[in-house]
Structure formats: C-alpha cells, structure tokens
FILOLUM-206329 format. One record per residue (C-alpha): x, y, z; chain. Coordinates in nm, 3 decimals, decimal comma. Example, Ala and Ser with C-alpha at 12.3 -4.5 7.8 and 13.67 -1.06 7.14 Angstrom:
2
+---------+---------+---------+-----+
!      c1 !      c2 !      c3 ! mol !
+---------+---------+---------+-----+
!   1,230 !  -0,450 !   0,780 !   A !
!   1,367 !  -0,106 !   0,714 !   A !
+---------+---------+---------+-----+
***
This chain:
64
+---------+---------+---------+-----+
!      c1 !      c2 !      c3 ! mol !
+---------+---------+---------+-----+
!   7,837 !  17,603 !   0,058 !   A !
!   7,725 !  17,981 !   0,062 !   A !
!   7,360 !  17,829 !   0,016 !   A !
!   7,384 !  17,593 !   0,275 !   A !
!   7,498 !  17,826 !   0,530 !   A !
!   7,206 !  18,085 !   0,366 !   A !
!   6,960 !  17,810 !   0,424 !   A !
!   7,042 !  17,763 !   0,792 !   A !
!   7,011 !  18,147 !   0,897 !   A !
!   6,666 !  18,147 !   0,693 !   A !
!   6,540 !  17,865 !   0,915 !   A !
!   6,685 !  18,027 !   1,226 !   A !
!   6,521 !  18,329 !   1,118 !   A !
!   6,210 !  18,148 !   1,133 !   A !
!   6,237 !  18,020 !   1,475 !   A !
!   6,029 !  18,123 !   1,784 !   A !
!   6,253 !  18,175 !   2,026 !   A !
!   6,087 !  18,160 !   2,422 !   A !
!   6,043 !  18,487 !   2,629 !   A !
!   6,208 !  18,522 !   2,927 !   A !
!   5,922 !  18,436 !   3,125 !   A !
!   5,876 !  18,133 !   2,943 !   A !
!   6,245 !  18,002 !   2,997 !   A !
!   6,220 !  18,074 !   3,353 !   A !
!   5,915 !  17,875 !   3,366 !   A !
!   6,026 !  17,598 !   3,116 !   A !
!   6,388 !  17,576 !   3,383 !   A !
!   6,187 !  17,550 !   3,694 !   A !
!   6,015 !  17,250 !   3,565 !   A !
!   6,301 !  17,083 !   3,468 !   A !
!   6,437 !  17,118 !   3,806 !   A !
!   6,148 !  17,013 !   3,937 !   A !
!   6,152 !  16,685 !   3,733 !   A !
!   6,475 !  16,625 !   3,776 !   A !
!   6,451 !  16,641 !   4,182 !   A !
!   6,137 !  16,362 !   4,149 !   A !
!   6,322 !  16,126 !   3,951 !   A !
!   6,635 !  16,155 !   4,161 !   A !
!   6,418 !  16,117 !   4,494 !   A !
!   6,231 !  15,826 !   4,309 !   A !
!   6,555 !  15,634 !   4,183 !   A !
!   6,667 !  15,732 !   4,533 !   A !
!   6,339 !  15,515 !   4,662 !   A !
!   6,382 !  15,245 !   4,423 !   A !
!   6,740 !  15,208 !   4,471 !   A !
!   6,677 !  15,147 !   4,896 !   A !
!   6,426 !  14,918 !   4,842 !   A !
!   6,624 !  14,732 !   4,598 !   A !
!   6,924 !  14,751 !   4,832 !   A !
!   6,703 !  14,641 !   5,110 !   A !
!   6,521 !  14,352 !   4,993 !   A !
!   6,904 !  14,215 !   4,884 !   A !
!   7,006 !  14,294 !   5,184 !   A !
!   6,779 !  14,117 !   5,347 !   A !
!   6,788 !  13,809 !   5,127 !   A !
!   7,184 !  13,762 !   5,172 !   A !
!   7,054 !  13,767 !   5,549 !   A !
!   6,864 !  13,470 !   5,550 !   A !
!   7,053 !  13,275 !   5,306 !   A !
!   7,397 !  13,318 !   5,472 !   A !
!   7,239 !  13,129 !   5,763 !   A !
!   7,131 !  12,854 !   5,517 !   A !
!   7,502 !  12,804 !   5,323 !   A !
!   7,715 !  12,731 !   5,658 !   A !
+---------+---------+---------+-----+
***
C-alpha cells in the first residue's frame, strides 16, 4: 500500500502543472467554446422547432 501511495506522489511530482497565465488563457477558451455550442444548439434547436412547427401546420389542415 505504502508503495502505491509512493508511486502516485512520484508521478505527481513529475507533472507540469500550468502557470497562471496559462490557466487563465486555457478558462477563457473554454468559455468561449462553451458559449458557441450553446448559441449553435440554440440555432439548431429553432430550426428544428420551426420546421416541426411548421409541418404540424400544414398537416393539421390535411387530417380534419
């Protein structure tokens, strides 16, 4: 167990940990992704809900 748990602060030991400068960075882009794919699903999701929309429209017509 004791070499296990020496083994694991070894390999943390060996880890490059990002600068501040970098996190900032690497957190700003994730935020930025994130906004694009929610205004993209956002998109998708309209034009989905649109083009059903619309297609209930002229069927209803049809069924009565």
């Amino acid at each position: 167990m004791f070499k296990f748990i020496n083994s694991i602060v070894t390999e943390m030991r060996l880890v490059t940990w990002p600068t501040r400068k970098e996190a900032v960075k690497d957190f700003g882009m994730v935020i930025q992704y994130s906004v694009f794919f929610m205004v993209f699903i956002m998109i998708f999701d309209w034009l989905i809900k649109s083009g059903v929309t619309h297609a209930v429209k002229l069927l209803v017509p049809m069924i009565k």
